[in-house]
N, CA, C and O atoms as CSV, one atom per row, in Angstrom:
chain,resi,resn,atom,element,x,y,z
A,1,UNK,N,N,0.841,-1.180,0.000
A,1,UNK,CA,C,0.000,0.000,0.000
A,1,UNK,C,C,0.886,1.244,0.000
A,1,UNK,O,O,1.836,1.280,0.782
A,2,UNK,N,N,0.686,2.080,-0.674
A,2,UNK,CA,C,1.345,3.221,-1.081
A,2,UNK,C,C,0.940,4.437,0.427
A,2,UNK,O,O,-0.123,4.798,0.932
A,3,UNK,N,N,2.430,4.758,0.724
A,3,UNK,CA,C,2.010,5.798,1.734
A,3,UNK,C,C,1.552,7.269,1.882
A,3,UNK,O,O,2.563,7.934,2.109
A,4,UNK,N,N,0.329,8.147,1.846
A,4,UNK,CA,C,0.304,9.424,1.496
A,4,UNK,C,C,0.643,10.010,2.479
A,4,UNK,O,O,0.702,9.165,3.372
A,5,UNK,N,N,1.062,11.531,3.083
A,5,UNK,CA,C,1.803,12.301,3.397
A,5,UNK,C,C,1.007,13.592,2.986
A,5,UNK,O,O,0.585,13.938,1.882
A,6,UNK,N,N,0.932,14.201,4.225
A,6,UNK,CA,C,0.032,15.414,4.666
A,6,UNK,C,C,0.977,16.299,3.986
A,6,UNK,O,O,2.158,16.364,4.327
A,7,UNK,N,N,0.303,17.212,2.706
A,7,UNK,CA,C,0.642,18.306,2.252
A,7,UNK,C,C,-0.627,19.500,2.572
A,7,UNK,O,O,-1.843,19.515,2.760
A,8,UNK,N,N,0.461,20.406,2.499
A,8,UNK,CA,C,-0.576,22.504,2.756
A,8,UNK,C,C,-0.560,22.488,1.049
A,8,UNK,O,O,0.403,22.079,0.400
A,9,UNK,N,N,-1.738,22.983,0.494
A,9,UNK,CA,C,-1.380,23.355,-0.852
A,9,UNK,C,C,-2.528,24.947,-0.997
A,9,UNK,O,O,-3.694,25.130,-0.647
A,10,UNK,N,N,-1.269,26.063,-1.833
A,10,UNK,CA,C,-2.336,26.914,-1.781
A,10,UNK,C,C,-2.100,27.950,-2.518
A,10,UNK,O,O,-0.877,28.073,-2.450
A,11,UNK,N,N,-2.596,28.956,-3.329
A,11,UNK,CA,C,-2.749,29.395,-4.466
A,11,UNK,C,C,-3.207,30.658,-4.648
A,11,UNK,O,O,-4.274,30.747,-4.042
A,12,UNK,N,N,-2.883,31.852,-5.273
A,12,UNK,CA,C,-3.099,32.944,-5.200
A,12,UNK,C,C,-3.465,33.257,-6.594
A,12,UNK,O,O,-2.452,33.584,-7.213
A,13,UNK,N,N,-4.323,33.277,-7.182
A,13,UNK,CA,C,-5.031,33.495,-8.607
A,13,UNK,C,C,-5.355,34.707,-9.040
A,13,UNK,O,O,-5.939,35.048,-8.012
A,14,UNK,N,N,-5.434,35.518,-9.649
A,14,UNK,CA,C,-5.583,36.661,-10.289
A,14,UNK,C,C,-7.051,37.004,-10.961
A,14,UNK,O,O,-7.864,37.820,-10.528
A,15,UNK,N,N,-7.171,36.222,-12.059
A,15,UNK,CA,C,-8.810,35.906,-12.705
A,15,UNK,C,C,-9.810,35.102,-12.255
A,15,UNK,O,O,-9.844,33.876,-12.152
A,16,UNK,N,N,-10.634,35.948,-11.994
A,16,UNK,CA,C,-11.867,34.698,-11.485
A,16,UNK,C,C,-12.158,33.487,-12.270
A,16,UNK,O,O,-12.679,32.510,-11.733
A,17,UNK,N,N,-11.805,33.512,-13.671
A,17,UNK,CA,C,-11.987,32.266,-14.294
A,17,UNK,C,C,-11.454,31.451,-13.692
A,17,UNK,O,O,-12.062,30.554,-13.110
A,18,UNK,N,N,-10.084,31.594,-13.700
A,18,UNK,CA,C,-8.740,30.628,-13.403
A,18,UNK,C,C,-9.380,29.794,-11.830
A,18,UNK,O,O,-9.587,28.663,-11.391
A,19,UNK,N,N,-9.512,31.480,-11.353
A,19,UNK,CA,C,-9.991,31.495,-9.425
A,19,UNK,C,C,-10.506,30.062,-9.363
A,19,UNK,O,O,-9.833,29.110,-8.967
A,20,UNK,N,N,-11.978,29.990,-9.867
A,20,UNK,CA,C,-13.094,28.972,-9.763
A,20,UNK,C,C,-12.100,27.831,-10.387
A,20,UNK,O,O,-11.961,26.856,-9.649
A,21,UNK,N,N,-11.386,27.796,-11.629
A,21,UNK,CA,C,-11.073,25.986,-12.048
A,21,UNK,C,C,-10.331,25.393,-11.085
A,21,UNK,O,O,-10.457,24.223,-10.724
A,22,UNK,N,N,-9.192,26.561,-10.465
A,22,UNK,CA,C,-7.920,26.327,-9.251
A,22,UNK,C,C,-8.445,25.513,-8.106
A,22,UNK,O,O,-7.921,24.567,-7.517
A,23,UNK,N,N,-10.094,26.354,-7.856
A,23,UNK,CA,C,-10.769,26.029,-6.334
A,23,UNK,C,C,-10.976,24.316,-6.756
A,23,UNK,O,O,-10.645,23.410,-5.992
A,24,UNK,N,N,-11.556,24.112,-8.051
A,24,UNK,CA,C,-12.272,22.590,-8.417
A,24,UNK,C,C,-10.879,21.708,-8.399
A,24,UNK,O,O,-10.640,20.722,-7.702
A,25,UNK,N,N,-10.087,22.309,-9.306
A,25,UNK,CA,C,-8.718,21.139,-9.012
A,25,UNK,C,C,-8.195,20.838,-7.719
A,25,UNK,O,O,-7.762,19.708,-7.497
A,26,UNK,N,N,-8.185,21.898,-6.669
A,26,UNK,CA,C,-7.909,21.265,-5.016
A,26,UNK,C,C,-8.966,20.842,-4.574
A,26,UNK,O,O,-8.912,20.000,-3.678
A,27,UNK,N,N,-10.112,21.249,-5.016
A,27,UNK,CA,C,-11.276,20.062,-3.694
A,27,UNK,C,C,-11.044,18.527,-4.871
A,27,UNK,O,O,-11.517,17.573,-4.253
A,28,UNK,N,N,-10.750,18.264,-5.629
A,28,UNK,CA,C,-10.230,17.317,-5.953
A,28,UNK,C,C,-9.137,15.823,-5.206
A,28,UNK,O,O,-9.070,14.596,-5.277
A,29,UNK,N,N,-8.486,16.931,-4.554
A,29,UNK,CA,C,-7.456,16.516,-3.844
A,29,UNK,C,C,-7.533,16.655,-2.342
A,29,UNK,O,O,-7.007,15.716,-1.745
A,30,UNK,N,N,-8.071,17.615,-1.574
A,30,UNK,CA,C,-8.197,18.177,-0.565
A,30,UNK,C,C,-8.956,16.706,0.338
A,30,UNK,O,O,-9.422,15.674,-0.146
A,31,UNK,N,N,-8.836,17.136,1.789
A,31,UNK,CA,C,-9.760,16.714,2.599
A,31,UNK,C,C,-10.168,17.596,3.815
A,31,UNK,O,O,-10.699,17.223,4.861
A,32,UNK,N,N,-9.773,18.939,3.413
A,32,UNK,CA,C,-9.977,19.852,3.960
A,32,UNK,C,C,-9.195,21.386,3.645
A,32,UNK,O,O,-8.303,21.557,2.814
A,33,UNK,N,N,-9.650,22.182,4.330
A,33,UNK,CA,C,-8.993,23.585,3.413
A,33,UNK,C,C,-9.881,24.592,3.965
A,33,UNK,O,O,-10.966,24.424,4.521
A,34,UNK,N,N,-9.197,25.756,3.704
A,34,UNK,CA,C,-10.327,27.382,3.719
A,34,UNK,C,C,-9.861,28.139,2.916
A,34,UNK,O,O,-8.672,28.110,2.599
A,35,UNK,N,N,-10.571,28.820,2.520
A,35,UNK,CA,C,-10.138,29.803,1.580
A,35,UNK,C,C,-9.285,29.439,-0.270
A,35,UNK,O,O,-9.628,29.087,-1.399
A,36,UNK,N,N,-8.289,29.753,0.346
A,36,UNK,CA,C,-7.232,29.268,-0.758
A,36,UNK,C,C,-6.005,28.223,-0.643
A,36,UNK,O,O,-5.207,27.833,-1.495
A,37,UNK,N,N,-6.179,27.859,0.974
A,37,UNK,CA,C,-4.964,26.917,1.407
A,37,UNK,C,C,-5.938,25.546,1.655
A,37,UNK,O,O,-7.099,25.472,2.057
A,38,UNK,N,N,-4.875,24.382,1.204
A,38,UNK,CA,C,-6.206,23.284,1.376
A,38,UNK,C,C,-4.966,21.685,2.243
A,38,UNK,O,O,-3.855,21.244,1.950
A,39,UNK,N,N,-5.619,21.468,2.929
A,39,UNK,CA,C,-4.763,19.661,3.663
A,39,UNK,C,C,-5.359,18.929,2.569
A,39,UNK,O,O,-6.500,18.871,2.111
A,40,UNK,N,N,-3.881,18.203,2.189
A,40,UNK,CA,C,-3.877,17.452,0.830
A,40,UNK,C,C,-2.786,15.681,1.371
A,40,UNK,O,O,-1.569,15.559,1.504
A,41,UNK,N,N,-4.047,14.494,1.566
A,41,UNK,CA,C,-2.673,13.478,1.596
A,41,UNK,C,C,-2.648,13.300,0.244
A,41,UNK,O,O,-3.582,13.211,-0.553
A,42,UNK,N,N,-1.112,13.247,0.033
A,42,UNK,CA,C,-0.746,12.845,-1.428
A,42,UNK,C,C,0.268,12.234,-1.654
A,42,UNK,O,O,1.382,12.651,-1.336
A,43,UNK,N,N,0.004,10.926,-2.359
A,43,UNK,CA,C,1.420,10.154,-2.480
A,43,UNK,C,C,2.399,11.164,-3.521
A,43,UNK,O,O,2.239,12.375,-3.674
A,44,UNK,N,N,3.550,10.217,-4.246
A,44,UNK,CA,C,4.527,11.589,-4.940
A,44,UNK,C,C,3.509,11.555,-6.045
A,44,UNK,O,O,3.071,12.676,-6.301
A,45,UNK,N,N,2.952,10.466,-6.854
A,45,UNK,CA,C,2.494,10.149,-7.759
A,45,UNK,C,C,1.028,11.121,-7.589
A,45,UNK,O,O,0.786,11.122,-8.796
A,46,UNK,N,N,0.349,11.605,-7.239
A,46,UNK,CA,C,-0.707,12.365,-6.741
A,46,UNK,C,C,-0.124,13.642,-6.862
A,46,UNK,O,O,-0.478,14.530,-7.638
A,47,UNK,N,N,1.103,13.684,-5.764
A,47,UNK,CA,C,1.284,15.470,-5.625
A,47,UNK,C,C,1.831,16.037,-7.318
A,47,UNK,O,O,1.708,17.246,-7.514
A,48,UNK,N,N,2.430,15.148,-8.521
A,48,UNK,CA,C,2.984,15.063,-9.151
A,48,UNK,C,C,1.903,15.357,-10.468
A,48,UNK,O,O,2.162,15.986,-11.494
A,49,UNK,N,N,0.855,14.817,-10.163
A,49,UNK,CA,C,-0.586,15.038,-11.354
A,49,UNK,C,C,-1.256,16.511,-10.540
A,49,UNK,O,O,-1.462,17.555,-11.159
A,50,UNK,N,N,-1.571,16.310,-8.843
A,50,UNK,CA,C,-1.795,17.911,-8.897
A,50,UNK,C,C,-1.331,19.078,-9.345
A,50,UNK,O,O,-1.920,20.144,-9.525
A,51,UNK,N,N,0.304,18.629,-9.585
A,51,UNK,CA,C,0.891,19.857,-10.287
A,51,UNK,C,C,0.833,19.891,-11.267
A,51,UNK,O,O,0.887,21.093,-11.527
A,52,UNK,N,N,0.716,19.159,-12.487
A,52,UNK,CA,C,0.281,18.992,-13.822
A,52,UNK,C,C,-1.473,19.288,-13.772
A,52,UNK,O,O,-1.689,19.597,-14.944
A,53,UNK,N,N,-2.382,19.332,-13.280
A,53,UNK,CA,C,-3.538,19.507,-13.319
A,53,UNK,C,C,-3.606,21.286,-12.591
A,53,UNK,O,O,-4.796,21.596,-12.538
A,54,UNK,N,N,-3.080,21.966,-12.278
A,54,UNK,CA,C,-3.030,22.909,-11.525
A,54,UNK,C,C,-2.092,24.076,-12.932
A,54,UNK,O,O,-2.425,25.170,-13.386
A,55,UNK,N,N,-0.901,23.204,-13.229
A,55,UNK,CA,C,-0.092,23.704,-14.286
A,55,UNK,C,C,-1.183,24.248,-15.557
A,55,UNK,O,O,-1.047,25.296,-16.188
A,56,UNK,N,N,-1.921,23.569,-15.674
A,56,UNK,CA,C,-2.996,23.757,-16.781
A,56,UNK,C,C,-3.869,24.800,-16.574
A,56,UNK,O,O,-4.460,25.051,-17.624
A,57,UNK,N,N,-4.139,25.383,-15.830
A,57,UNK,CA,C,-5.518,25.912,-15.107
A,57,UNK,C,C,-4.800,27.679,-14.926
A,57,UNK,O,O,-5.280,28.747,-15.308
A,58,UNK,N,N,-3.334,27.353,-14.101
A,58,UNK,CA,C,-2.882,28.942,-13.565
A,58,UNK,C,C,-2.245,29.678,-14.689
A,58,UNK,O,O,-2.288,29.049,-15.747
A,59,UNK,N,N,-1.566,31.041,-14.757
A,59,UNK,CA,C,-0.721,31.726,-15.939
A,59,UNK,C,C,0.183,31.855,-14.765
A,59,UNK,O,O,-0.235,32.271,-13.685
A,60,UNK,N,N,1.497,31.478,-14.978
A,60,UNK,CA,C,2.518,31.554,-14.311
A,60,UNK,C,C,3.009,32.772,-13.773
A,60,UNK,O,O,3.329,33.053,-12.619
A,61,UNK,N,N,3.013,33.601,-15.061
A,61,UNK,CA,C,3.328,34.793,-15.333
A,61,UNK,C,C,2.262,35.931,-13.837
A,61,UNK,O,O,2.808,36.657,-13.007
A,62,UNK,N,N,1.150,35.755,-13.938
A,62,UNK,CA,C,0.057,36.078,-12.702
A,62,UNK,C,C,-0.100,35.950,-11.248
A,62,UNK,O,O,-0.251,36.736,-10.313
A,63,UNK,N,N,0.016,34.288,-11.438
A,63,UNK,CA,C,-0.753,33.378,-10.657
A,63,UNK,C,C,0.139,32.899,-9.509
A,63,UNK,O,O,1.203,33.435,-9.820
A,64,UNK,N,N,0.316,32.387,-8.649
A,64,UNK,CA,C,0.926,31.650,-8.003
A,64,UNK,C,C,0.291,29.903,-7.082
A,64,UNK,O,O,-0.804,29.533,-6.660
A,65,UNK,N,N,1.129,29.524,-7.112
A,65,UNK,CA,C,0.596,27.986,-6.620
A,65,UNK,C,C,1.775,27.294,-5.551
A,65,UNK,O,O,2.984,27.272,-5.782
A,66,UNK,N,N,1.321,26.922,-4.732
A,66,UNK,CA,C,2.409,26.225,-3.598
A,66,UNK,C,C,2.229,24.879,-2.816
A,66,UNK,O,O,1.592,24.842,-1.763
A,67,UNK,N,N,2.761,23.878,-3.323
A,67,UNK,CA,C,2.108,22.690,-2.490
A,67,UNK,C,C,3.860,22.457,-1.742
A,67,UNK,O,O,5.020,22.632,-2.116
A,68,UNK,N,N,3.159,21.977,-0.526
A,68,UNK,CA,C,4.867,21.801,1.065
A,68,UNK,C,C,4.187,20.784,1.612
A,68,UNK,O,O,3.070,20.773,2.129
A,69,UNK,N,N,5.170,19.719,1.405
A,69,UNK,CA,C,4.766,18.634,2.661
A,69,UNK,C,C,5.361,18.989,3.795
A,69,UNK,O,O,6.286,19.758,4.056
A,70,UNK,N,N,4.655,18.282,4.439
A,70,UNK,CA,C,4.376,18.859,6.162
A,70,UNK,C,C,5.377,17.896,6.853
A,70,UNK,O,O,5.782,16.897,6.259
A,71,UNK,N,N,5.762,18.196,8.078
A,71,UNK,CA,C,7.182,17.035,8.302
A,71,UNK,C,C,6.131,16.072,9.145
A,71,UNK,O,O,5.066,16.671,9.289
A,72,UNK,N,N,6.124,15.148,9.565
A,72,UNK,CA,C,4.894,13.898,9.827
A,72,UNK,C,C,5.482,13.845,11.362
A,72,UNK,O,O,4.957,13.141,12.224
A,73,UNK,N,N,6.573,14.630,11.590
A,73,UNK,CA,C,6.928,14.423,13.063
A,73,UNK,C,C,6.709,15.488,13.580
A,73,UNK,O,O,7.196,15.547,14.709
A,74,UNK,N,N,6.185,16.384,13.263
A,74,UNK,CA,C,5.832,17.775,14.059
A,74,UNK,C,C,4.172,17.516,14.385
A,74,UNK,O,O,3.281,17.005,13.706
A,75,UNK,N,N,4.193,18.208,15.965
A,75,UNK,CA,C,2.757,17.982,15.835
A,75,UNK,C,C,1.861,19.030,15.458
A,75,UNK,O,O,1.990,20.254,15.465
A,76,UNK,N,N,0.675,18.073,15.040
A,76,UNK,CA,C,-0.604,19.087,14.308
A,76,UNK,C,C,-1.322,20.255,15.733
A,76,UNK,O,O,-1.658,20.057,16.900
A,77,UNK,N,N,-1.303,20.949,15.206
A,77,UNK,CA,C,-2.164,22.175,16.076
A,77,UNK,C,C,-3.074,22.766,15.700
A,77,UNK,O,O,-2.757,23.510,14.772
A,78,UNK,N,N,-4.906,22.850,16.175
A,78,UNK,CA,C,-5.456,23.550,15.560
A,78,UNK,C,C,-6.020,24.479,16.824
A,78,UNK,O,O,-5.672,24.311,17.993
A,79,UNK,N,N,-6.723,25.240,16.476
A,79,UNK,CA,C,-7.322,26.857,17.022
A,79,UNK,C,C,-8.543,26.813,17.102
A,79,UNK,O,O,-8.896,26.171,16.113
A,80,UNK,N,N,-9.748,27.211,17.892
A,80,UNK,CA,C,-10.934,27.485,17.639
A,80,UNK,C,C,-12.217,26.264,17.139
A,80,UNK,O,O,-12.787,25.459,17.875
A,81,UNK,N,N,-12.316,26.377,16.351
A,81,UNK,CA,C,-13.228,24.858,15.929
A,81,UNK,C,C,-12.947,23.945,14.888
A,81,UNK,O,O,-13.743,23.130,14.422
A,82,UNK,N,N,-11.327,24.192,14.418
A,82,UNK,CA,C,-10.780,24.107,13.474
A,82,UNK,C,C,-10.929,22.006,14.289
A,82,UNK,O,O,-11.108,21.652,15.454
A,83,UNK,N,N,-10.781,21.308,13.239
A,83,UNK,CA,C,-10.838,19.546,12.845
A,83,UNK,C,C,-9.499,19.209,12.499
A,83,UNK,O,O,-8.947,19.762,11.547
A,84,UNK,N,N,-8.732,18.047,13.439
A,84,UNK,CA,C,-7.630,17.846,13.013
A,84,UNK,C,C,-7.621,16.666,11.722
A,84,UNK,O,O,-8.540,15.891,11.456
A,85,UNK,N,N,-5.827,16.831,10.772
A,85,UNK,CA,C,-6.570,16.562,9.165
A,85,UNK,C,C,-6.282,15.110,9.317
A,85,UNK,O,O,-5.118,14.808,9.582
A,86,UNK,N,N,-7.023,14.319,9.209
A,86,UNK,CA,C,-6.958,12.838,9.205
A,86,UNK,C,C,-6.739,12.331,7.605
A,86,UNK,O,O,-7.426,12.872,6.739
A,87,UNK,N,N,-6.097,11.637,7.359
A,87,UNK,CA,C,-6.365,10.257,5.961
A,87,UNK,C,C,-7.410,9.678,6.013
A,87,UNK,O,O,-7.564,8.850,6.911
A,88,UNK,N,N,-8.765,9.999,4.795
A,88,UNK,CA,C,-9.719,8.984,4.920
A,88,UNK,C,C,-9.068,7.624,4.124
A,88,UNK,O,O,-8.041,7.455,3.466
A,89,UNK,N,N,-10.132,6.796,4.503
A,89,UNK,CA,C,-9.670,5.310,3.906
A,89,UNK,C,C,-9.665,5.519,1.868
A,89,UNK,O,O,-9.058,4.913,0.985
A,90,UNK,N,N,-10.551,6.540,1.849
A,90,UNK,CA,C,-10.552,6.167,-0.338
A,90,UNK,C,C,-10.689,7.939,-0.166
A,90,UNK,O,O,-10.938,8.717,0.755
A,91,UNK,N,N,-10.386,8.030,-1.539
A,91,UNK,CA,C,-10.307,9.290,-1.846
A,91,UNK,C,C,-10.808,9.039,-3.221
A,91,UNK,O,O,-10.529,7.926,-3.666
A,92,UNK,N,N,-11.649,10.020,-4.171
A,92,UNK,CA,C,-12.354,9.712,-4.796
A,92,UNK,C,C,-11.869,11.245,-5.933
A,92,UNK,O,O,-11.869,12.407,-5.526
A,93,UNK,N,N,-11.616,10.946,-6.916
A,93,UNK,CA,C,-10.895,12.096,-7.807
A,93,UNK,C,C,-11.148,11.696,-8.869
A,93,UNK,O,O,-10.862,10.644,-9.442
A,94,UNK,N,N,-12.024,13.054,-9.319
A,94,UNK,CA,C,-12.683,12.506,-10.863
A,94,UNK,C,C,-13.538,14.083,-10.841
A,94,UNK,O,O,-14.286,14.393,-11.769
């Protein structure tokens, strides 16, 4: 079984066109997020098509995009009513 690995991924868009396809390509991937930053498990093979699926969508030249894996030995901290980011069992991308 292939291991995924908690990535931050998150994106600063310029055109609302782009805005809206950017938002659909991370809830794609996401299992959580706000705004423009989203918790992404992703094997390399995953983080590797989000960036090719993301590559398509932004203008470089504009846009910006940032996916960072998270170190798996630091611990998670959340604030307020914020949900800590778990691995569901299937992830469903389509």
């Amino acid at each position: 079984m292939t291991q995924r690995q908690l990535h931050l991924a998150a994106y600063d868009v310029a055109s609302p066109s782009r805005l809206r396809r950017a938002l659909a390509v991370l809830r794609n991937y996401s299992t959580g997020g706000q705004k423009s930053v989203f918790e992404c498990f992703l094997t390399d093979a995953e983080k590797r098509q989000l960036i090719g699926d993301i590559a398509e969508v932004i203008d470089p030249d504009e846009d910006r995009f940032l996916v960072l894996r998270l170190d798996p030995r630091s611990k998670v901290q959340t604030l307020g009513i914020a949900v800590r980011p778990v691995d569901p069992h299937y992830f469903y991308i389509g």
